[in-house]
N, C-alpha and C positions, 0 to 999 in steps of 0.2 A: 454360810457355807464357805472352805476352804475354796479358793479360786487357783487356777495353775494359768500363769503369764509371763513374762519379762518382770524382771525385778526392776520397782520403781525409784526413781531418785530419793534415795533417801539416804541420807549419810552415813547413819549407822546398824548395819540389821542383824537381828537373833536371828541364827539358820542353828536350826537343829533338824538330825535325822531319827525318824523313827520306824521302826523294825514291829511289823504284827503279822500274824497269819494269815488276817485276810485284808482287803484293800478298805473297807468300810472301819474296822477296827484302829488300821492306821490313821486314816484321814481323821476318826472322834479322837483320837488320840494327838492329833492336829490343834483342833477345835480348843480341846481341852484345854491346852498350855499356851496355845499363841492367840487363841480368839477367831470368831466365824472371817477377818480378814488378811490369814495367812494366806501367805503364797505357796502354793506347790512348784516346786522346781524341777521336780525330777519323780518318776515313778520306777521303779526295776522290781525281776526279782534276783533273788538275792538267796546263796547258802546258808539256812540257819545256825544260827549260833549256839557253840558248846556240841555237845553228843548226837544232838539232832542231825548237825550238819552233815556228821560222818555216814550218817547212812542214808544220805540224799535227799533228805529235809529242806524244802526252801519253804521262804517270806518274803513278804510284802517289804522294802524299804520306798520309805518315801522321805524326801529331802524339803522340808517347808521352811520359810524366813518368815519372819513379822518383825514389825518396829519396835522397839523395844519399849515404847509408854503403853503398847499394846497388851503386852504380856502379863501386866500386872491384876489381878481380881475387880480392881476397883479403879480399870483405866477410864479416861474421858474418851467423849467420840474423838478423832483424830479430822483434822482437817483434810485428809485424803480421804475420809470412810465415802464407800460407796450407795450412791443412789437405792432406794431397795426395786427401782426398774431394773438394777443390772442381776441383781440376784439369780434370775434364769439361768445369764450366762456362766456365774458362777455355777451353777448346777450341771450343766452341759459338761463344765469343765471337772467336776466330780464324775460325773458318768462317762469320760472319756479316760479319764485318770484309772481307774476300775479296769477298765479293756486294755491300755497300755500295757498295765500290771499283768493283763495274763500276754502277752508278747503280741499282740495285734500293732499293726501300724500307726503312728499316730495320726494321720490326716483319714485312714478309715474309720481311727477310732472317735474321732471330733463328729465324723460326717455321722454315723450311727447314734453317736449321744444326740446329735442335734435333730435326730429322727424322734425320738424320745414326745412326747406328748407334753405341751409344755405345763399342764395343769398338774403331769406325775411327777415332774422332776424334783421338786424339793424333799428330800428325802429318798429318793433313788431308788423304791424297796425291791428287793428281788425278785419280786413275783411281777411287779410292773414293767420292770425293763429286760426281765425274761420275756414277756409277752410282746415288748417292743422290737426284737431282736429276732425275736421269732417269726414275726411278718417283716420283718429288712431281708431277714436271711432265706425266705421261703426260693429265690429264684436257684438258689446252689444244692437245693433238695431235689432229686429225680423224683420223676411221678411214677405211680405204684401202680402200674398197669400189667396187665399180662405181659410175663416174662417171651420173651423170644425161643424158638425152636431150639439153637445155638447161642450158648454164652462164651466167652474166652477169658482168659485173666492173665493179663501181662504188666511186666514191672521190673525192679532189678533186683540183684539177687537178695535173697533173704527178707525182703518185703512183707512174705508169707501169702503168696498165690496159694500155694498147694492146699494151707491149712483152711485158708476161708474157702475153697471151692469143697473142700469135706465138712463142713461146718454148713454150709450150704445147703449140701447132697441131703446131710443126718436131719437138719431140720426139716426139710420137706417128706421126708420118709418118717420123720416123728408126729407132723403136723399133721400133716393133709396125703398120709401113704403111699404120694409117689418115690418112684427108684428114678432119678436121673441117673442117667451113664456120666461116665467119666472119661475122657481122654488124657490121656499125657502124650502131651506132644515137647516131646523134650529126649533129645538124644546124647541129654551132657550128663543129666545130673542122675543119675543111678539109685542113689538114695531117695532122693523128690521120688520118682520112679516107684520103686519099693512102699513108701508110704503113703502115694495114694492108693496104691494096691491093695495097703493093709485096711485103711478107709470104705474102701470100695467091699473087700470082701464082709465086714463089719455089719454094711449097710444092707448089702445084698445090690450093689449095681453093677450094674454091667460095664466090663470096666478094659479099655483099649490101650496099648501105647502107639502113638506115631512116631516114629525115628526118625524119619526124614517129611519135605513139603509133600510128594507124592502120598506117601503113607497116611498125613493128614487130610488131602485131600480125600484120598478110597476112604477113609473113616466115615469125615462127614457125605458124605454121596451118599452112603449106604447108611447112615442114622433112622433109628425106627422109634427117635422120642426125645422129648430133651436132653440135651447134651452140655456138660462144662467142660472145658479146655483148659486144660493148664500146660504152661510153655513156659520154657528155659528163661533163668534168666542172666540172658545173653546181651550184650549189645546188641541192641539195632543194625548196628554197619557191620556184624558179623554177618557173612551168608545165610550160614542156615537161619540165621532168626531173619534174616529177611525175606529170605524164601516163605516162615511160616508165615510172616505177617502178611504176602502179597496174598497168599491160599485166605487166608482170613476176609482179607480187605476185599475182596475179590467175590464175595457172597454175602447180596442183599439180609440171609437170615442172618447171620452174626450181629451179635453186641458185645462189643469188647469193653472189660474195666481195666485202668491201671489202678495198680495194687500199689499205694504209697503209706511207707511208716508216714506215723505223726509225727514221731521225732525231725523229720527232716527239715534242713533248714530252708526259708522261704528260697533265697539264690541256689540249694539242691534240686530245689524242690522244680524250679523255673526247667534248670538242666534236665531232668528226669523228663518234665513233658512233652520238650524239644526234641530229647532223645527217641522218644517213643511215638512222636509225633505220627511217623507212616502207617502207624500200629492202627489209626484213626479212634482213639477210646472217644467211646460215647458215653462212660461213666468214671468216678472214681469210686475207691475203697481207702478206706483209710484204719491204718491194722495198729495195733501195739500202743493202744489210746490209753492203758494202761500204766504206761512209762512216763508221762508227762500230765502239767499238771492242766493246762487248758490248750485247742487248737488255733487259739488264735493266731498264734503268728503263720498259718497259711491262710485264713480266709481269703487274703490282697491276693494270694496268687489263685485260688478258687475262682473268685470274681473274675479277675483277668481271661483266665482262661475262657471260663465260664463252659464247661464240663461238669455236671451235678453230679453231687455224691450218690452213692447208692446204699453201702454196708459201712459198720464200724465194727474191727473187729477190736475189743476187748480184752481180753486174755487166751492164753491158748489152752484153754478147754475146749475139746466139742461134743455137739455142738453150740453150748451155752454163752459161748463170750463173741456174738456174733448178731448186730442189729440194724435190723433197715435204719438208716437215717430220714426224722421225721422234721419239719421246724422247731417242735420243741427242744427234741434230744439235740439237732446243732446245735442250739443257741444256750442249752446247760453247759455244753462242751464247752462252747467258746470261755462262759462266764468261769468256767473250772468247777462248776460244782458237780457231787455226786449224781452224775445224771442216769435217770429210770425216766421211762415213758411216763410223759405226761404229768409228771412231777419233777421236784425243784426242791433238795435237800438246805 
């Protein structure tokens, strides 16, 4: 197995980078030319090259060294060759290298490889360390219980509250024929306004706007059934968004989601929670998973916070591009692969 470490004393070294699609194809492509005791130095990704790139194409590079008596078909063992006890750790160090590549942390990404079952790790196959990842990651999953009386969805702008709360509505009125109401509690955004209206009229729900904190409150007082909320996305330290969040915060039935792209970056993403902190989410959403190519690089702040996800939203169809988040589907996400329930493309 390629290993990723500190580059060892050795006087003279072959560093070659290689470029593949995915991390597995790079690293045999490791293998292949420097021998199972290349170094990994480096994992990214990377804009594909030639015409691919132009239309937002990325790859795998990975940056490997080996000693040059190594390279050769028909090298001798080397007087540095490793023990085959340390082999694991080289493994570890494959399964971390993999998670790197989709932008995950590196000291999360080591702590999770080295979750890995040490009898699966040689060979790493995707179905094993999807299943590994899958019980790591089960505490960031919300449990699937009866929905609350009141939902909310708060976030900043353009996140896509409005569309995952109609994605929401249409799936339950497709599924299981309930009409949730909708509220729009948002006195900014006119348009937001207009198309949950359109949503609502679609669906057949009943369907409010609150303008101001009063106006939300008489909404929910007077509620005759579930209810989704959707609100501006304002600042926090603006008034009226704090007036709506104290109406919010301020009633045991509310569950609030923040609504965060996946695109964001882990230090936005920090800001975003902080921002929206008084909002109290007891959930996230994670929208436009479409755009990118795995969510790793928010998992560290997932954890941290430790707020479990609830939705992913997909593309903006509705209500089709719109999925509970289960352990298995995080943990395809993470890896980057085409993730569907319960399978692993």
């Amino acid at each position: 197995m390629c290993r990723s470490s500190p580059l060892p004393p050795w006087t003279d070294m072959h560093l070659k980078r290689y470029r593949r699609e995915s991390v597995r194809e790079a690293l045999q492509a490791v293998k292949a030319e420097l021998g199972s005791d290349a170094l990994v130095l480096s994992t990214r990704m990377v804009a594909a090259s030639g015409v691919r790139g132009w239309f937002g194409k990325r790859e795998v590079e990975i940056t490997a060294a080996a000693d040059p008596l190594t390279v050769s078909e028909k090298r001798q063992a080397s007087p540095w060759a490793r023990p085959a006890a340390r082999a694991q750790g080289d493994a570890v160090s494959e399964i971390a290298a993999r998670l790197e590549a989709g932008g995950m942390d590196p000291m999360l990404a080591r702590e999770l490889a080295s979750a890995h079952p040490v009898k699966r790790r040689r060979g790493a196959g995707v179905r094993a360390l999807h299943d590994t990842l899958s019980a790591q990651l089960t505490p960031l999953v919300a449990e699937d219980g009866p929905p609350p009386a009141l939902e909310a969805f708060v976030g900043p702008p353009g996140a896509g509250k409005t569309t995952t709360i109609a994605k929401i509505a249409a799936q339950e009125r497709a599924r299981h024929g309930r009409r949730l109401a909708l509220v729009a509690a948002d006195g900014f955004r006119v348009g937001a306004v207009e198309q949950l209206r359109l949503y609502a009229d679609i669906i057949g729900s009943r369907f409010t706007v609150a303008r101001t904190a009063d106006e939300l409150d008489a909404a929910l007082g007077g509620s005759r059934g579930p209810l989704l909320i959707d609100t501006a996305g304002r600042s926090p330290s603006d008034n009226a968004a704090r007036d709506t969040f104290r109406v919010l915060a301020g009633r045991p039935d509310v569950r609030t989601h923040l609504v965060l792209s996946a695109g964001t970056s882990p230090s936005d993403a920090r800001r975003v929670f902080d921002r929206f902190e008084d909002a109290r989410p007891a959930r996230v959403v994670l929208t436009r998973l479409d755009e990118v190519e795995s969510i790793g690089p928010l998992v560290g702040v997932l954890r941290e916070r430790q707020i479990p996800l609830s939705y992913f939203g997909t593309g903006q169809d509705v209500p089709e591009h719109l999925q509970r988040v289960t352990p298995a589907l995080l943990a395809a996400r993470v890896l980057g692969e085409d993730a569907r329930e319960g399978a692993v493309a």
